[in-house]
C-alpha positions in Angstrom: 177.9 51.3 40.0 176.9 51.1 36.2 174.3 52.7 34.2 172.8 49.4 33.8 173.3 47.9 37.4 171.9 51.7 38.6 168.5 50.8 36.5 168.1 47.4 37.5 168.4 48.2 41.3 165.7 50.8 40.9 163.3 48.7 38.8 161.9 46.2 40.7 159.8 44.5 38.5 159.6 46.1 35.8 162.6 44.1 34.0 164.4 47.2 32.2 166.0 45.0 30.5 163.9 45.9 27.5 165.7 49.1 28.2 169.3 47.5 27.4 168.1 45.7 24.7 166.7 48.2 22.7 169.7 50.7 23.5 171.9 48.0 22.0 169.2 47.7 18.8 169.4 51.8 18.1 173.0 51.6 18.2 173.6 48.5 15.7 170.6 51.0 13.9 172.7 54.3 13.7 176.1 52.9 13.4 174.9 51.1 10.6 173.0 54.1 8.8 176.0 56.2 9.5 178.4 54.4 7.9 176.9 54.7 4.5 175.2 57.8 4.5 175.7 61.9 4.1 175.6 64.5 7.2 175.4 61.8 10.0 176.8 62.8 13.5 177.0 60.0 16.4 176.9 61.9 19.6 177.0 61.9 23.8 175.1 63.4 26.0 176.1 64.3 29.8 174.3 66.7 32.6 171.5 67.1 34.8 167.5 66.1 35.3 165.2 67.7 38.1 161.1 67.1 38.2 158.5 69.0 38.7 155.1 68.0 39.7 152.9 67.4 43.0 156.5 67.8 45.4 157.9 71.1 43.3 155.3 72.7 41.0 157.4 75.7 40.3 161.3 75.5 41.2 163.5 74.5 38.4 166.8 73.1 38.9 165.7 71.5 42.6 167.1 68.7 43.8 169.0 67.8 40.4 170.3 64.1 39.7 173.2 62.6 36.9 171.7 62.6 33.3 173.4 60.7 30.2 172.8 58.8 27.3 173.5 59.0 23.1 172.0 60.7 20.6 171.8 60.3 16.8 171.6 63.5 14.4 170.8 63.8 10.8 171.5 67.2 8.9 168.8 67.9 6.6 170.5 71.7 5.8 172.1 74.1 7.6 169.3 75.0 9.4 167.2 71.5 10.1 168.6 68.8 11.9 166.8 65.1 12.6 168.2 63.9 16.2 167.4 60.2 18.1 168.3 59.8 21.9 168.7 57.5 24.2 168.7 58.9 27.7 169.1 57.6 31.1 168.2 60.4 34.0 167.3 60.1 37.9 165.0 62.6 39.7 163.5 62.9 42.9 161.1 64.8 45.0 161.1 66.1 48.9 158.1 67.7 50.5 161.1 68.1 53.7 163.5 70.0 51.5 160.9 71.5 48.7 158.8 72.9 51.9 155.8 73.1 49.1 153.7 70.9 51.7 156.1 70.1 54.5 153.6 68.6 56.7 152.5 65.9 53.8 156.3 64.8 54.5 156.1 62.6 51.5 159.4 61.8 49.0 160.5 59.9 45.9 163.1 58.9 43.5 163.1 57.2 40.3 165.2 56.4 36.9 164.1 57.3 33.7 164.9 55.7 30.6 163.7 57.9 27.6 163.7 57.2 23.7 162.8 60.3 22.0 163.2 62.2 18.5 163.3 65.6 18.2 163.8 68.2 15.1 166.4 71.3 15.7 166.1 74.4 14.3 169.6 76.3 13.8 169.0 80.0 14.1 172.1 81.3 12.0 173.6 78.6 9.0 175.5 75.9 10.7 177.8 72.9 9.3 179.9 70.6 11.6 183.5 71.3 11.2 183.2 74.4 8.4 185.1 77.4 10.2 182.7 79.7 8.2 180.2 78.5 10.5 181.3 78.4 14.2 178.4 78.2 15.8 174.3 78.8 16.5 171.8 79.0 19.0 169.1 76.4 18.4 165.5 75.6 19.1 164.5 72.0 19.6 160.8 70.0 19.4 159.8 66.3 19.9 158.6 63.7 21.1 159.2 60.4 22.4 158.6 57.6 25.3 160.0 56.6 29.2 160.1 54.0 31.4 160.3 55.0 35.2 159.6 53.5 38.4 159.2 55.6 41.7 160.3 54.6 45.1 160.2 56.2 48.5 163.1 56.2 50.8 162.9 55.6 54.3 164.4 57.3 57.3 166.4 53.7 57.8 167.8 54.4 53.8 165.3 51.4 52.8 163.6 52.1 49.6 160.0 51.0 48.9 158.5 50.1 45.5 155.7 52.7 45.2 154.1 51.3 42.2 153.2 47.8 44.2 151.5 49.6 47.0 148.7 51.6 45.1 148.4 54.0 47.8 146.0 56.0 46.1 144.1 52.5 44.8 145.2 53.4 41.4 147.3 50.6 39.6 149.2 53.0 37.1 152.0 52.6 34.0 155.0 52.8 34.9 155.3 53.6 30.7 154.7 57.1 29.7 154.8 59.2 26.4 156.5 62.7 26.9 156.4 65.9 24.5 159.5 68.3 24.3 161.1 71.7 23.9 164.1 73.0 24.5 166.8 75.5 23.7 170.8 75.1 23.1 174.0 76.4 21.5 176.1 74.7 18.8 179.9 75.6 18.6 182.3 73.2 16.2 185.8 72.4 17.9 187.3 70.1 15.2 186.8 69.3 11.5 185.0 66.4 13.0 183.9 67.5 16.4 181.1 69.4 17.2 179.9 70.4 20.8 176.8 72.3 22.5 174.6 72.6 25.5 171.0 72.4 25.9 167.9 72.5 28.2 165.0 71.2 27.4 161.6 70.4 29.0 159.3 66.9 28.9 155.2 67.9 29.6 154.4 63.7 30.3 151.7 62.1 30.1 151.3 60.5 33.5 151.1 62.2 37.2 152.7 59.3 38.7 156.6 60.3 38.3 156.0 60.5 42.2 153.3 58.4 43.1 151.1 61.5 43.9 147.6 62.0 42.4 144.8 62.8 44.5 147.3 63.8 47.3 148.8 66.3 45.3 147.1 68.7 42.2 145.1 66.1 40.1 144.3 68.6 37.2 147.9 68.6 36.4 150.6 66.0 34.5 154.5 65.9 36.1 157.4 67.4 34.1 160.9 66.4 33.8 164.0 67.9 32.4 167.1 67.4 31.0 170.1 70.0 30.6 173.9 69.5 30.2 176.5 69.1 27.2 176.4 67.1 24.1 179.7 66.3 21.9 178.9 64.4 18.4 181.5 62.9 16.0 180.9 63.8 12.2 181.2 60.8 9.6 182.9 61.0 6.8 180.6 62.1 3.8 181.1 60.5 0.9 180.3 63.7 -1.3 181.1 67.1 -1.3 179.3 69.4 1.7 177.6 72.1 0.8 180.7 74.4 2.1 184.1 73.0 1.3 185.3 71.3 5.0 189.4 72.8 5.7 191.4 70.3 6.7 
């Protein structure tokens, strides 16, 4: 099944489509940028997502799902970077598996489409493709928005809209804005080719990732996160770099 066909069966009606459409706008966006500008990298992003909230308040890593999406990076120096992303992620929550509250017996899963911006900060000097700098751990901070929609899945395999049913007489977003941090490694493989790997957590501003308020901890927002590998393509500048690239 497709990334897209994956977020319209889990929508309901919510019409992602907004989703597609403004996936397709960033890309025309960056593609177009790139092509005429200095220290622009056009990247991919592949891994893992896990929540934590109401079903796991404090195991990270539990019950991860696929994560992907494509990322945009503008290098202000060696040691700032600008970075766009578009990410699609899955998570899910299980009071049977989690045993946090196995008597609650209560379970979700949901898609998350995320557009966020973030700013990286390079510990040592870094440059795509300059052998004189291989590579650099790295701090990241941002900010940005996400769609989700939970559903709960039956003992049959059924899954039920959660949103439509208001169990907690609460008729909530499904649209939330998320803060981030994170921290990754940088290594360059080609002239052209960079690569890394990050792990980063979203604080959101919602505690309906799983449909659990009252019956959970009120006083407290759900997490997400995101962690995996990112490989990025360097455009061609069209003056010198900083540090002479070796062919």
């Amino acid at each position: 099944m497709s990334i897209r066909q994956n977020i319209y069966s889990f929508a309901g009606p919510m019409r992602p489509g907004l989703f597609t459409l403004a996936s397709a706008v960033l890309l025309v966006f960056v593609t177009t940028v790139a092509a005429h500008a200095q220290k622009n990298e056009f990247g991919v992003f592949f891994g893992g997502s896990y929540y934590m909230g109401d079903l796991n308040p404090s195991r990270p890593f539990a019950l991860p799902r696929v994560a992907m999406g494509g990322l945009y990076r503008y290098n202000l120096n060696s040691h700032i970077s600008l970075r766009g992303n578009v990410f699609y992620a899955e998570i899910e929550g299980n009071d049977a598996i989690t045993q946090y509250q196995p008597d609650r017996d209560l379970n979700f899963e949901s898609f998350l489409a995320e557009f966020s911006t973030q700013i990286e900060v390079n510990y040592l000097p870094y440059q795509t493709g300059n052998p004189a700098t291989p590579l650099t751990p790295f701090l990241y901070f941002g900010a940005g928005g996400f769609l989700f929609y939970p559903r709960e899945i039956q003992a049959d395999g059924r899954r039920i809209d959660l949103p439509e049913l208001q169990r907690e007489g609460v008729d909530y977003s499904t649209a939330s804005w998320q803060l981030m941090f994170g921290i990754g490694l940088k290594f360059n493989i080609t002239r052209r080719l960079s690569s890394g790997i990050e792990w980063g957590m979203r604080r959101t501003g919602t505690d309906y990732l799983d449909d659990i308020h009252l019956r959970g901890n009120p006083k407290n927002n759900d997490w997400y996160s995101l962690a995996g590998f990112v490989l990025t393509f360097r455009f061609a500048d069209e003056s010198p770099a900083v540090c002479p690239y070796i062919d």
